[in-house]
C-alpha positions in Angstrom: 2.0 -32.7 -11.1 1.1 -29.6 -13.3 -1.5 -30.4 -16.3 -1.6 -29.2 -19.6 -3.1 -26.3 -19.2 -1.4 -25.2 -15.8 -4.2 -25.1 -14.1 -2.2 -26.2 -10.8 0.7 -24.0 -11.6 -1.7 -20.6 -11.4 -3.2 -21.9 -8.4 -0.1 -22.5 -6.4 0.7 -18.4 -7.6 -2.4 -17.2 -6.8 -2.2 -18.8 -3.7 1.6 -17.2 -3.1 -0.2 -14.1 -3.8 -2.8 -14.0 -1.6 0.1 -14.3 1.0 2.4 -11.6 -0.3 -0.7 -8.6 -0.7 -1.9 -9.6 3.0 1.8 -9.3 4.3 2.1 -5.8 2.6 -0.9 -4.8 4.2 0.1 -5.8 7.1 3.3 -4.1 7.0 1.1 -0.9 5.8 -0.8 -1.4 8.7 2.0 -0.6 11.1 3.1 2.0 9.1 -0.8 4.1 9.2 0.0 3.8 13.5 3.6 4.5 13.8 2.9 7.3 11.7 0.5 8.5 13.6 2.1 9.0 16.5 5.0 10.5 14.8 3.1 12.9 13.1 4.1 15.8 15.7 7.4 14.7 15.8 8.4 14.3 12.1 7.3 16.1 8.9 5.8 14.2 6.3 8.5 14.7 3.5 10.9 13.9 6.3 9.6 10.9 7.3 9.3 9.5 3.9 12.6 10.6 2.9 14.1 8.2 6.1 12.3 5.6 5.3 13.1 4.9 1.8 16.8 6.1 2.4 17.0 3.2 4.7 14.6 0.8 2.1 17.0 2.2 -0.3 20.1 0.8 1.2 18.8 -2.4 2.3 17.6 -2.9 -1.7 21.3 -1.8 -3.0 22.7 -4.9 -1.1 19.6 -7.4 -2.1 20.2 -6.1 -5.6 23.5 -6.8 -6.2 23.4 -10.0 -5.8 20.8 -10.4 -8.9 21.6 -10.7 -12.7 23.5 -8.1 -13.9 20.4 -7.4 -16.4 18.1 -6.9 -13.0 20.8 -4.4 -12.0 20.3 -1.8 -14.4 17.9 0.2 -16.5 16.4 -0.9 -19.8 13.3 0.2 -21.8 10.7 -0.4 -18.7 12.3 3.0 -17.7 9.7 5.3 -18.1 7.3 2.7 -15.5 9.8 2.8 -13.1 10.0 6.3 -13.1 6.3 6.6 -13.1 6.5 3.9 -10.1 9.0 6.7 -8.2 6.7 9.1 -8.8 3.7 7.7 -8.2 4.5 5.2 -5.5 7.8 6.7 -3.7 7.8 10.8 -4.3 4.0 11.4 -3.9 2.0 8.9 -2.3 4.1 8.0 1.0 4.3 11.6 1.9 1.0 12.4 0.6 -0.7 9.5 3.0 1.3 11.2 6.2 0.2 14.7 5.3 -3.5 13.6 5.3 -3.0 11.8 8.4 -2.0 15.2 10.0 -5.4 16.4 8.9 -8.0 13.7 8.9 -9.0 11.2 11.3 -7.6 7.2 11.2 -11.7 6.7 10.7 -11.7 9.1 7.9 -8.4 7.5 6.2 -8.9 3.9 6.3 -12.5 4.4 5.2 -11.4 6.0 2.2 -8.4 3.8 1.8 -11.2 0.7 1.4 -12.6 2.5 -2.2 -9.0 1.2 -3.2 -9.7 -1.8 -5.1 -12.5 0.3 -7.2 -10.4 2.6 -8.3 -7.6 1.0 -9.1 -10.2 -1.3 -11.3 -11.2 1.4 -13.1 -8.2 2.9 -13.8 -6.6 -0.6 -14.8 -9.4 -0.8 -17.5 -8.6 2.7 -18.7 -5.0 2.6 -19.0 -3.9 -0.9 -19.8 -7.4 -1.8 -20.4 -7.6 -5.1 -18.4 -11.0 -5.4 -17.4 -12.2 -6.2 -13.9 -14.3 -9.5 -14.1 -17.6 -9.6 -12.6 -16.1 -11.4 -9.8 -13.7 -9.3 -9.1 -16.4 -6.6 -8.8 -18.6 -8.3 -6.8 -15.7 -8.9 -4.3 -14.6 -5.3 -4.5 -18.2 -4.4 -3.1 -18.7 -7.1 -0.4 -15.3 -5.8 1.1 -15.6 -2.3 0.6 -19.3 -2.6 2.5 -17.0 -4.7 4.8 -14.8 -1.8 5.4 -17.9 0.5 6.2 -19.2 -1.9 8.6 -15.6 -2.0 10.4 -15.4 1.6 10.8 -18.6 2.8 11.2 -19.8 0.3 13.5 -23.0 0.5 11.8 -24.2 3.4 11.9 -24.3 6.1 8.6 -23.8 9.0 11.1 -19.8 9.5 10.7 -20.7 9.9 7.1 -21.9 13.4 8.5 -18.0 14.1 10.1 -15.8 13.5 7.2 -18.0 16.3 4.4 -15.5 18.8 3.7 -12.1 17.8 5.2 -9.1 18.4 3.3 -7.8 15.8 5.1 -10.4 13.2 3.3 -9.2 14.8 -0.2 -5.5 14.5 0.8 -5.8 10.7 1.5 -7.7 10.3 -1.4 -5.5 11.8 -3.7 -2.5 9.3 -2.4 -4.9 6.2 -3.2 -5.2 7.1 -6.6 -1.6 7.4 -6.6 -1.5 4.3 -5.4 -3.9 2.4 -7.9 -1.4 4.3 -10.3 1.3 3.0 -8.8 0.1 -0.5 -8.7 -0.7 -0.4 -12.6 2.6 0.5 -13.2 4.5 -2.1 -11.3 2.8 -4.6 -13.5 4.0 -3.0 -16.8 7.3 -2.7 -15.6 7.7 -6.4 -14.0 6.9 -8.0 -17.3 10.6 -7.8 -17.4 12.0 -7.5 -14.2 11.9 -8.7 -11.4 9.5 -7.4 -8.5 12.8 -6.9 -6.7 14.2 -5.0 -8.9 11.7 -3.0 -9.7 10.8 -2.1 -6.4 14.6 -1.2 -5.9 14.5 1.4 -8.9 11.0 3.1 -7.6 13.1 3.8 -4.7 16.4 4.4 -5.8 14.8 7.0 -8.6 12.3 8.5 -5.7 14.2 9.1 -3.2 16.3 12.4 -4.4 13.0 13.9 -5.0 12.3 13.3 -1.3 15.9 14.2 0.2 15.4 17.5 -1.8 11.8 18.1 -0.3 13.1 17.2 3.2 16.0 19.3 3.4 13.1 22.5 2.4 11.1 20.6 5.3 13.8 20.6 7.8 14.1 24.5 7.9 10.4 24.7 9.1 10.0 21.6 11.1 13.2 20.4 13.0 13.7 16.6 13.9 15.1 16.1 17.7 16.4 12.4 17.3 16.2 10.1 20.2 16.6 6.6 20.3 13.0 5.6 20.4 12.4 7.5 17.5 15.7 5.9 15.6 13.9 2.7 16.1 10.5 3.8 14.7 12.3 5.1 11.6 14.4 2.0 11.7 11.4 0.3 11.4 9.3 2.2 8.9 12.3 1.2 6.5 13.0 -2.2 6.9 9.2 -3.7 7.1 7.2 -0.9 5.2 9.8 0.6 3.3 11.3 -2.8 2.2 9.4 -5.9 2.9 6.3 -4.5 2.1 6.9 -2.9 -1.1 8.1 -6.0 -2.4 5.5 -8.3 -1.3 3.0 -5.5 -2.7 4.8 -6.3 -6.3 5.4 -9.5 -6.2 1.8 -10.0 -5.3 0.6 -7.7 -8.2 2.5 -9.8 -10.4 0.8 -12.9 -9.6 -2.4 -10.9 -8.9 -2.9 -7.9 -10.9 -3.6 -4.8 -10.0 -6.8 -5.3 -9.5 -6.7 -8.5 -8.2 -3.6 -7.1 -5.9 -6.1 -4.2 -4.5 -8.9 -6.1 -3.5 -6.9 -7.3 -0.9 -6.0 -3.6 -0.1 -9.0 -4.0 2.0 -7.6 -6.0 4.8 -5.6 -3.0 5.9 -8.6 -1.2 7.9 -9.0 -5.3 9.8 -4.9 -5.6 10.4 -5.2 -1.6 12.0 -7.8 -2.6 14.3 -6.0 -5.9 15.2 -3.5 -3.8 16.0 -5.4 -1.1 17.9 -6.8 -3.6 19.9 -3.7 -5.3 20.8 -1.3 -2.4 21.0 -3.8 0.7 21.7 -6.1 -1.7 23.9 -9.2 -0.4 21.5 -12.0 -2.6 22.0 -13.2 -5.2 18.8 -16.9 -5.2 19.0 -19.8 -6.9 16.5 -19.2 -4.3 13.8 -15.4 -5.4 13.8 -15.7 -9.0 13.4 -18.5 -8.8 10.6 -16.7 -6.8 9.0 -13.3 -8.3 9.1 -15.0 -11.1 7.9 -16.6 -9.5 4.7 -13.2 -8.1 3.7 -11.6 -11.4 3.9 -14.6 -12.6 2.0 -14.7 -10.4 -0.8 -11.0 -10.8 -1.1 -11.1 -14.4 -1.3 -14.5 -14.3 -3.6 -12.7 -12.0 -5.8 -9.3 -14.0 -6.5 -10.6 -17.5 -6.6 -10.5 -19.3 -9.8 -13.4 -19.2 -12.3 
């Protein structure tokens, strides 16, 4: 039974969170090594443009079976826009262009500051403040992060100074944090569905236009292996994870939603291990175990 105060209620949702960020991540997780090894093979505007044309298609037929009021665009339309701007236009082929010039090291190191900054710019912008919990947790699972990749040791500090790789990737985080703020203005009255469906649907010209420039420079030979990666990068990042990430921001917050950002850099070298045969060592599990720590620490109830 719920109580009065719905105590129980907020648990069960925080709980359904908890699932629906780690599934995005996972999801994202995928996407970091498939795009990888498509980076020679496919541009970064062009890969971003096919995968949200196919999320796009797969969230016109989910959509239309929703109210007609979840269908259309009210007065949350200057977040979504910001959400296909943010979230769609910049930040997918942002990430892919600074994996073309940064290690996977570099990256997900910089991809655990996540939670921080999307804190702070949650309590500049729609000023909800990051609890001391939630900063505490930030910390342990961003020192969990440094552990994972590191393995250690301080000295890849000394390889990432001055690569524009490192300021690409960072720039698509903050984009990111941005993103996230935004997709909890605009689901106060939409669905996380929907608005996921109109970030895309409103990105994705932007994209098609930058692709088509893209395609003159950087031709795409299509073979079937590489209709299934895109296949792929549609259906589980481009779709499933999106709308995990904002149904799990609406439960969560942003901030709340990003502490859990963290277990990206532990599901990519799951993932390495099991499909790259990369070995997990000490450094891994202690610091797989602070993320899911600080995540955890950082979401639980007062």
């Amino acid at each position: 039974m719920t109580s009065n105060d719905g105590r129980p209620h907020n648990r069960l949702a925080r709980l359904e969170g908890f699932g629906l960020v780690n599934l995005a991540t996972l999801t994202w997780a995928t996407n970091m090594v498939l795009g990888r090894w498509l980076r020679d093979a496919v541009g970064p505007l062009t890969l971003a443009a096919a995968r949200y044309s196919i999320a796009s298609l797969l969230f016109a037929i989910l959509l239309h079976r929703c109210p007609p009021e979840e269908r259309r665009i009210g007065r949350d339309r200057w977040p979504l826009l910001g959400m296909a701007l943010t979230g769609v236009a910049l930040f997918t082929p942002t990430l892919y262009l600074g994996l073309r010039h940064t290690t996977a090291i570099n990256a997900t190191l910089i991809n655990g500051l996540g939670p921080l900054v999307t804190g702070i710019l949650a309590t500049i912008l729609i000023r909800e403040p990051m609890s001391r919990r939630q900063v505490v947790g930030a910390i342990v699972a961003l020192a969990g992060v440094i552990i994972l990749i590191t393995g250690g040791t301080l000295t890849l500090w000394h390889v990432i100074r001055g690569n524009v790789g490192d300021l690409i990737t960072l720039a698509a985080l903050v984009q990111w944090a941005l993103y996230s703020i935004l997709a909890r203005r605009a689901m106060r009255q939409r669905s996380a569905l929907s608005a996921a469906a109109f970030s895309a649907f409103l990105g994705l010209p932007l994209l098609l236009i930058a692709a088509a420039w893209e395609l003159h420079t950087h031709p795409v030979d299509l073979d079937p292996q590489l209709i299934l990666a895109l296949l792929y990068l549609g259906v589980a990042p481009g779709l499933i994870g999106l709308l995990a990430w904002n149904a799990g921001v609406r439960r969560l917050g942003p901030s709340g939603a990003m502490v859990f950002y963290n277990t990206l850099p532990l599901y990519g070298a799951l993932l390495g291990y099991l499909f790259l045969h990369e070995p997990i060592g000490p450094s891994h599990l202690i610091g797989g175990a602070l993320i899911v720590s600080g995540g955890l620490w950082a979401a639980r109830e007062r």
